[in-house]
Residue frames as a rotation matrix with the C-alpha (Angstrom) as fourth column:
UNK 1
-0.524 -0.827 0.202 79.78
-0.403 0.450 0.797 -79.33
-0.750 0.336 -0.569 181.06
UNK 2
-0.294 0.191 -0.937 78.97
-0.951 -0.159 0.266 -80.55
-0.098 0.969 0.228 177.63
UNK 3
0.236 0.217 0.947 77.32
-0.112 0.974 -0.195 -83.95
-0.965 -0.060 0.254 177.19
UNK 4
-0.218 -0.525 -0.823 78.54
-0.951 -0.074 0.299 -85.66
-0.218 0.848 -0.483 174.04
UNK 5
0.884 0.364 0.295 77.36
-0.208 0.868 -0.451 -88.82
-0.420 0.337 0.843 171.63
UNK 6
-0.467 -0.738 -0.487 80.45
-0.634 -0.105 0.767 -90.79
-0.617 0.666 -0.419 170.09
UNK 7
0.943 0.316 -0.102 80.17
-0.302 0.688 -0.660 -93.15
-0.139 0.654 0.744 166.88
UNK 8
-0.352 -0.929 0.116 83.59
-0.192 0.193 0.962 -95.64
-0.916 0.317 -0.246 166.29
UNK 9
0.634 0.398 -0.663 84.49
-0.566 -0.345 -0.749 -95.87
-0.527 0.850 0.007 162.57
UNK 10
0.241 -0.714 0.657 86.58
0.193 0.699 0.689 -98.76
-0.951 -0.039 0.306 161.23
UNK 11
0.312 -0.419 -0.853 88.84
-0.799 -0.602 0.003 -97.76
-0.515 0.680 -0.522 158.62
UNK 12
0.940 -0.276 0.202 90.31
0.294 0.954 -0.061 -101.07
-0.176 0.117 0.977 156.53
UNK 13
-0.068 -0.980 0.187 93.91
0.506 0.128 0.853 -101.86
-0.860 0.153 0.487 155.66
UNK 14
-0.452 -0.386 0.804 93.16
0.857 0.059 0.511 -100.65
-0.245 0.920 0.305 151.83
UNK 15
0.830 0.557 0.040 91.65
0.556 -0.831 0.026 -97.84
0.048 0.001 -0.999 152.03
UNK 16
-0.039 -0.789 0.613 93.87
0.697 -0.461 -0.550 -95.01
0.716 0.405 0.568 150.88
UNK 17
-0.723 -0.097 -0.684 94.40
0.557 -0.667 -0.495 -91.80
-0.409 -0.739 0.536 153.23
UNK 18
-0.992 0.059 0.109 92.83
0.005 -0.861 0.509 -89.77
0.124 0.505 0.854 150.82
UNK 19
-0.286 0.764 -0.578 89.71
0.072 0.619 0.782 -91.99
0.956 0.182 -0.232 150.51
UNK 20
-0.200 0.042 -0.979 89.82
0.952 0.246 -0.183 -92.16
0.234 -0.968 -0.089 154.59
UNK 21
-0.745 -0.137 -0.653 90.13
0.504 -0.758 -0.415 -88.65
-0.438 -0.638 0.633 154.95
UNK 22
-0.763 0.625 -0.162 86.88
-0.224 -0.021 0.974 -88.08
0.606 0.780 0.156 152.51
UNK 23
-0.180 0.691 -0.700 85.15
0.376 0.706 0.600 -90.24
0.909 -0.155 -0.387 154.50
UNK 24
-0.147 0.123 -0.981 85.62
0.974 -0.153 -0.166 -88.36
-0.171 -0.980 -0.097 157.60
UNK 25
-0.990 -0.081 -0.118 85.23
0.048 -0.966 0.255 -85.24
-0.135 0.247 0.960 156.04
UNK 26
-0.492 0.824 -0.280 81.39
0.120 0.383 0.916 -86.30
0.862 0.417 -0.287 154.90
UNK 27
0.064 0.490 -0.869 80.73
0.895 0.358 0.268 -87.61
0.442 -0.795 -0.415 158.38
UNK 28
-0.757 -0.412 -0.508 81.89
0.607 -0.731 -0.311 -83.48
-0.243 -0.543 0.803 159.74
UNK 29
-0.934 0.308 0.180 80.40
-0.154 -0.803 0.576 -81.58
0.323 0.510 0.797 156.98
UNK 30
-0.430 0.859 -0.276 76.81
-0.173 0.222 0.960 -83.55
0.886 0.461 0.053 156.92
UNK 31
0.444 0.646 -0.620 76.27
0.464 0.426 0.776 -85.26
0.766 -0.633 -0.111 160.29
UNK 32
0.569 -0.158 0.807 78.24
-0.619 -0.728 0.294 -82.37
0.541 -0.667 -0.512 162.66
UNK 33
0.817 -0.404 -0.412 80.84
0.577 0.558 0.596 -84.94
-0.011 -0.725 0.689 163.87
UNK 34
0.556 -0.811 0.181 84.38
-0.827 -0.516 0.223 -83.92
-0.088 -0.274 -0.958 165.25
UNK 35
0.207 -0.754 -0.624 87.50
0.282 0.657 -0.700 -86.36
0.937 -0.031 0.348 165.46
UNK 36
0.831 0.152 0.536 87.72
-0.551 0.079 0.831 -87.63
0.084 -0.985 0.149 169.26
UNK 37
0.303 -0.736 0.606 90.28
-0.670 0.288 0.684 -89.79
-0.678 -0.613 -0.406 168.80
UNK 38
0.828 0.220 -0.515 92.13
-0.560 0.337 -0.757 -92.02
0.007 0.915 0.403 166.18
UNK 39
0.002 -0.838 0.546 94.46
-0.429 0.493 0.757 -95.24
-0.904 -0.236 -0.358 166.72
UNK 40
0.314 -0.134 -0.940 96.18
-0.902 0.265 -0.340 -96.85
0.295 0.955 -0.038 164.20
UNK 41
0.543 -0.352 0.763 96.65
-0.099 0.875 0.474 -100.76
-0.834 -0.333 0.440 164.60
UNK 42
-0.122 -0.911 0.394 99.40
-0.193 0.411 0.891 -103.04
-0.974 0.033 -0.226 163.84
UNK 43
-0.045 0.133 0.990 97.49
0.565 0.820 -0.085 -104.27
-0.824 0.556 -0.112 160.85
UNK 44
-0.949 -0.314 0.029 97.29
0.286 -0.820 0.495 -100.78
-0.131 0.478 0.869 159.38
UNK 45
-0.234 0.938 0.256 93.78
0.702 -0.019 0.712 -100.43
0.673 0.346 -0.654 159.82
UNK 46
-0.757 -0.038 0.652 92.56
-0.409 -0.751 -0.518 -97.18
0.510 -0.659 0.553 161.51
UNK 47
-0.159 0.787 -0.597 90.02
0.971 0.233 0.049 -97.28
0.177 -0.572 -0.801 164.27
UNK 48
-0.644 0.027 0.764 88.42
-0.077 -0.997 -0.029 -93.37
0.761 -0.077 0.644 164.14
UNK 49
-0.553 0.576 -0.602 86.38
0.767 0.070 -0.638 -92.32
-0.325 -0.815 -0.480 167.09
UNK 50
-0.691 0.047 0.721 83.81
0.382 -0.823 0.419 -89.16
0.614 0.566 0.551 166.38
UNK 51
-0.313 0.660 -0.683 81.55
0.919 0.030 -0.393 -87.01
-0.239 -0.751 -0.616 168.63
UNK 52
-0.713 0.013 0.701 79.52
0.306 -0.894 0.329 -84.44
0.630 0.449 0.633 168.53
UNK 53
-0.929 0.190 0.317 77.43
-0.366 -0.593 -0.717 -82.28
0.052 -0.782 0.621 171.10
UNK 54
-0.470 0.870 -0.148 74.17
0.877 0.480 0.039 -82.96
0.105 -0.111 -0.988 172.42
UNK 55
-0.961 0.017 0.276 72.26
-0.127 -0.914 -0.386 -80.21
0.246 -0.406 0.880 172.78
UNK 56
-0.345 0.904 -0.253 69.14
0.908 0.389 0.153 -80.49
0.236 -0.177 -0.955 174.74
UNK 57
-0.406 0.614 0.676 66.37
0.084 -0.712 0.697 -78.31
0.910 0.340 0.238 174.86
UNK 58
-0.994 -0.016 -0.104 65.21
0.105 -0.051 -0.993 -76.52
0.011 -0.999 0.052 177.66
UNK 59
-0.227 0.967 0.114 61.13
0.973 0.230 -0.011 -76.23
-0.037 0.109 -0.993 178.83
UNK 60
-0.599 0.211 0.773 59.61
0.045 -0.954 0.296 -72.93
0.800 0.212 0.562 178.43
UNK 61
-0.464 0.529 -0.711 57.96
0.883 0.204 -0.424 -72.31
-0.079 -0.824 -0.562 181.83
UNK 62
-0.919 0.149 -0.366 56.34
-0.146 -0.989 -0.034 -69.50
-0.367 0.022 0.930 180.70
C-alpha cells in the first residue's frame, strides 16, 4: 500500500477561482502534488488538502 505526505492549503474569501485554480496547478506541475480533498466553508474560503507519494528507496544487498 502506498504511503503518502499531505500539505493543507488555505484558500481566502477573495481569491478568484481562476487565481485558486493557478495556484493549485503550480503546487501539481512543480512540487508533484495531487488534490486529496477540498471543503468549502461557510465564509467562502476554501480549505485544499494535497498529497503526493512517498517513495522510498530500497538497500541494494548486493
Amino acid at each position: 500500500m502506498p504511503e503518502y505526505e499531505f500539505v493543507d492549503v488555505y484558500v481566502p474569501r477573495g481569491v478568484s477561482r481562476k487565481d485558486a485554480t493557478r495556484l493549485l496547478t503550480d503546487h501539481a506541475e512543480y512540487g508533484h502534488w495531487e488534490l486529496d480533498r477540498l471543503s468549502l466553508l461557510r465564509d467562502g474560503s476554501r480549505k485544499v488538502r494535497l498529497r503526493r507519494r512517498i517513495i522510498r528507496q530500497m538497500r541494494a544487498t548486493w
